[in-house]
C-alpha positions in Angstrom: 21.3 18.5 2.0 23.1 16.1 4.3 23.0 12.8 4.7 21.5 12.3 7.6 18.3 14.2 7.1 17.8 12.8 3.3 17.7 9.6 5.6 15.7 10.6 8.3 13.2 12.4 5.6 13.0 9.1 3.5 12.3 7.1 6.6 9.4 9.7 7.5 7.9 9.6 4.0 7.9 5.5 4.4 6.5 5.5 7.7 3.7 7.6 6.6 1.8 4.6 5.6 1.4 3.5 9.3 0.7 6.9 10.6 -2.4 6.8 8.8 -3.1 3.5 9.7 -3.3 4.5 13.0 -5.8 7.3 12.5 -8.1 5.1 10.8 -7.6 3.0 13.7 -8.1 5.8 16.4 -11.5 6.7 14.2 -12.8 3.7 14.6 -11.9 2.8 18.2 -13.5 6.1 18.7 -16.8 5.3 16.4 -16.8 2.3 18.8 -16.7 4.3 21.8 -19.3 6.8 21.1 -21.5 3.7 19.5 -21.1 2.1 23.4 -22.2 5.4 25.1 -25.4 6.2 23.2 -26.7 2.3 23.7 -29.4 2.1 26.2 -27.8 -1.1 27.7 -24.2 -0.6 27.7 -23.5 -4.6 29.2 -20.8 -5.0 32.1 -17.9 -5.1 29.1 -17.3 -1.4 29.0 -16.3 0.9 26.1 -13.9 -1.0 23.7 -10.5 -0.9 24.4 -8.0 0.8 21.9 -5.8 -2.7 21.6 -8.8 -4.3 20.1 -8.8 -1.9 17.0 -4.7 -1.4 16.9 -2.0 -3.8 17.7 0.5 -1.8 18.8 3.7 -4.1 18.4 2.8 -5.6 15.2 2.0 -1.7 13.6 5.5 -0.6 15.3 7.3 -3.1 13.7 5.7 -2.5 10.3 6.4 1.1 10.5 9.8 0.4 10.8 9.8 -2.0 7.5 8.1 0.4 5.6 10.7 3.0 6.4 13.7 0.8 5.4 12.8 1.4 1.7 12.1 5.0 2.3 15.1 5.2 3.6 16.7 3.6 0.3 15.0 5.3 -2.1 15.2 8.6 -0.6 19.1 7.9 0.1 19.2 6.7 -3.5 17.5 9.7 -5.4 18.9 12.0 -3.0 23.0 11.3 -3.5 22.1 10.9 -7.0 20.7 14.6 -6.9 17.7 13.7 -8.6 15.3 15.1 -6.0 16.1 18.2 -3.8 14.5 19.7 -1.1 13.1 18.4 2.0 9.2 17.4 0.7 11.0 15.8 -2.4 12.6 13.7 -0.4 9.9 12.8 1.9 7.6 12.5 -1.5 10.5 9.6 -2.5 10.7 7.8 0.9 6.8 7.6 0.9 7.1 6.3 -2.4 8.4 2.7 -2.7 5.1 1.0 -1.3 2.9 2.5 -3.6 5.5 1.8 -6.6 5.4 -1.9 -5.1 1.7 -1.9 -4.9 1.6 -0.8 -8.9 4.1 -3.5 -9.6 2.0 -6.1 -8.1 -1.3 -5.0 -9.9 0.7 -4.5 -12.9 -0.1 -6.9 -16.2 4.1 -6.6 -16.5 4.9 -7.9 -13.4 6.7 -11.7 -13.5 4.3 -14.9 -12.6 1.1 -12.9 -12.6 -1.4 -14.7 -14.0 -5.2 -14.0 -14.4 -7.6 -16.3 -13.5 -11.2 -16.6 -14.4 -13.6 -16.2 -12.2 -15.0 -19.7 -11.8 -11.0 -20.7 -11.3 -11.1 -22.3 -14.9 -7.6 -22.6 -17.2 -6.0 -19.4 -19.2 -4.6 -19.5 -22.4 -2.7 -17.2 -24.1 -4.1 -14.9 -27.0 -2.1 -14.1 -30.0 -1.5 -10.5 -28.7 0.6 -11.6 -25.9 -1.8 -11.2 -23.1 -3.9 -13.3 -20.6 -7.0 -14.4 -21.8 -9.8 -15.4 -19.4 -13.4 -17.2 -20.5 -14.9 -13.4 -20.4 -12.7 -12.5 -23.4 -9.1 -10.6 -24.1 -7.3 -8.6 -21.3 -5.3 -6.8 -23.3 -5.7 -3.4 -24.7 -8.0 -2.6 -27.7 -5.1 -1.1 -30.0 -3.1 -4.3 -29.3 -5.8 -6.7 -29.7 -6.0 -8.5 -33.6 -9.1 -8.8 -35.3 -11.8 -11.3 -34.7 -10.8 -10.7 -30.9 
């Protein structure tokens, strides 16, 4: 595969996430709508308009950032031949947000700490993970006795 559609395919699969964005947008403009025709009295406002449910510059330019590490990844994987084929490479541009996301929830990731509900102190546990007032967060085959 050439280089310019491993890019182009990696910057579809990132832009994906916006795509749908705007159909959940267009849904509910359009729930909105039909909600505004069955009333019995509509007002003098009119049927919602589509810019209150999407903003169209701020979605354009995200699309774009979420494309730029499709574009990497799927430029990446692709000139490393680890993924072939035109869906595998869309697959890995769609990819890096949700690998980000996981990242972010993950209990490895740097700086995350948990918090207890009521915002009180953490401590550490002798089996390396968070503890909050509700008890340990790590996993049961970690966790010492008396935990």
């Amino acid at each position: 595969m050439d280089s310019a559609t491993l890019l182009l395919l990696g910057a579809a699969g990132g832009a994906v996430r916006g795509i749908m964005h705007a159909y959940d947008c267009m849904t509910e403009w359009l729930k909105g709508r039909q909600q505004y025709r069955h009333t019995l009295d509509p007002g003098a406002e009119g049927p919602p308009a589509f810019g209150a449910f999407y903003d169209v510059g701020g979605e354009s330019i995200a699309a774009v950032v979420h494309a730029v590490p499709g574009v990497l990844v799927a430029g990446l994987l692709g000139t490393s031949r680890q993924v072939s084929g035109g869906f595998a490479v869309f697959a890995a541009g769609a990819s890096p947000r949700l690998l980000l996301v996981q990242l972010k929830n993950s209990r490895l990731a740097p700086g995350r700490r948990a918090r207890s509900a009521g915002g009180g102190k953490t401590r550490r546990c002798g089996c390396r993970g968070l503890v909050r007032r509700q008890g340990c967060l790590c996993p049961s085959w970690i966790r010492p006795t008396g935990h």
